[in-house]
C-alpha positions, 0 to 999 in steps of 0.5 A, spaced: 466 511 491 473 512 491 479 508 494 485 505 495 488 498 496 495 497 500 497 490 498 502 488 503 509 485 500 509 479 503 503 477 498 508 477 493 510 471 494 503 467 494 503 462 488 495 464 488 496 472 488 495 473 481 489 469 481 486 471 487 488 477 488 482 480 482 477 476 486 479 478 493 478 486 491 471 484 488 470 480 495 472 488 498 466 491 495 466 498 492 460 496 487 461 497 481 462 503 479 468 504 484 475 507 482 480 503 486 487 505 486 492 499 488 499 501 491 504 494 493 509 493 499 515 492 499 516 486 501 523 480 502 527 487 498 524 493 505 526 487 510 533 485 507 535 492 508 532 492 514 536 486 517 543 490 514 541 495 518 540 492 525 546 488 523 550 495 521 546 501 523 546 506 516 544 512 515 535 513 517 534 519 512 538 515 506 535 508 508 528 512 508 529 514 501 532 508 499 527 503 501 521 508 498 526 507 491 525 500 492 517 500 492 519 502 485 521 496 483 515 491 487 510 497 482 514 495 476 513 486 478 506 487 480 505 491 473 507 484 470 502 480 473 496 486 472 499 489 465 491 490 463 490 495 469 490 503 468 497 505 472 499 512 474 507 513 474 508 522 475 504 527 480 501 529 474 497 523 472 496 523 478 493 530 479 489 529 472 486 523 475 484 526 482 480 531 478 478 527 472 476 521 476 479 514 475 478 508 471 472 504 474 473 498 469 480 496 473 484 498 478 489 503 477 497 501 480 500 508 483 506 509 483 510 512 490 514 516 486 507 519 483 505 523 490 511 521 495 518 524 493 524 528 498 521 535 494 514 534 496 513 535 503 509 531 507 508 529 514 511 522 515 518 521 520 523 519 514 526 513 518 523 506 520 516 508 523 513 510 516 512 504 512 507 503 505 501 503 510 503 510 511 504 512 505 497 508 503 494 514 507 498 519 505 495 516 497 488 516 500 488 523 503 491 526 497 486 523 492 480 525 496 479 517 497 472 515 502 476 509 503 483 505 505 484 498 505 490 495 507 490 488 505 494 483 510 498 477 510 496 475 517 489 474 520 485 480 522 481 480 528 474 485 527 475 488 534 482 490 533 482 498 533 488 502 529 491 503 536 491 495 537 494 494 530 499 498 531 501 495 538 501 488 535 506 491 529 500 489 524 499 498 521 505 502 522 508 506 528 507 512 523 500 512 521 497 517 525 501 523 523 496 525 518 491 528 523 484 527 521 482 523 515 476 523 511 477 516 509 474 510 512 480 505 514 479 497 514 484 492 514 483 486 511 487 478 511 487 476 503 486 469 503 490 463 505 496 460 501 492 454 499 494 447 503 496 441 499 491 436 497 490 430 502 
């Protein structure tokens, strides 16, 4: 079993993450010979563009572009954390892996630049309807993934559909643009932030 794993961006900020996060992916399932790659959000960085831009409007394609480099940066944070898990940087890696098949020992940090970039065409509005959700569906299409996993900050309802999860702005306004998928789409909430002790 092939899949990809989205980690939301405000996750980067829970103090559990680190040690949390190898535990939740198991949680997921997959079995034990599952490959499993793992793209990052952007996080606090995609929002502080986000608010220059409704305080200022900029340029949509430019942010668009702008913001997809600052996943770049989050991918590089997050390889700190998780320096023993495999990591695909280049298109060719990423093709190689596709066909090879990938680690099944530990998961594999994706890169965007990887399969998303302005000379690679694909099926998304370059303006604020596409977020990493989409991206992480572009991921699972291209890697012939069975499945897509999005892991949130919020809580999820089980009787959610994607339609009621993009009304509630949970899964971006873009993420039907792919057409038919051959991946199966869960959405799941991680764990949360541990309370104080009484």
């Amino acid at each position: 079993m092939r899949r990809v794993i989205k980690i939301g961006g405000s996750l980067l900020l829970r103090t559990n993450l680190v040690t949390r996060l190898p535990v939740r992916i198991d949680e997921l399932g997959g079995g034990a010979a599952s490959e499993t790659l793992v793209m990052v959000g952007g996080g606090e960085m995609i929002d502080a563009i986000r608010r220059l831009d409704r305080c200022r409007p900029l340029d949509p394609i430019a942010t668009h572009w702008q913001c997809i480099e600052l996943l770049q940066q989050t991918l590089e944070i997050f390889h700190q954390w998780f320096p023993s898990w495999n990591r695909i940087d280049t298109r060719a890696e990423l093709e190689h892996a596709i066909e090879q098949g990938f680690p099944t020992d530990r998961p594999s940090l994706v890169s965007v630049e990887a399969f998303y970039r302005r000379d690679v065409p694909a099926d998304l509005p370059m303006d604020w309807r596409t977020t990493s959700d989409s991206l992480a569906s572009l991921l699972a299409t291209l890697s012939g993934s069975d499945e897509l996993v999005l892991v949130k900050s919020c809580q999820i309802d089980d009787g959610w559909t994607t339609a009621s999860l993009m009304d509630k702005g949970i899964i971006d306004a873009a993420f039907p643009w792919h057409g038919a998928s051959t991946w199966r789409l869960r959405v799941e909430a991680f764990a949360p932030e541990p309370g104080p002790q009484r």
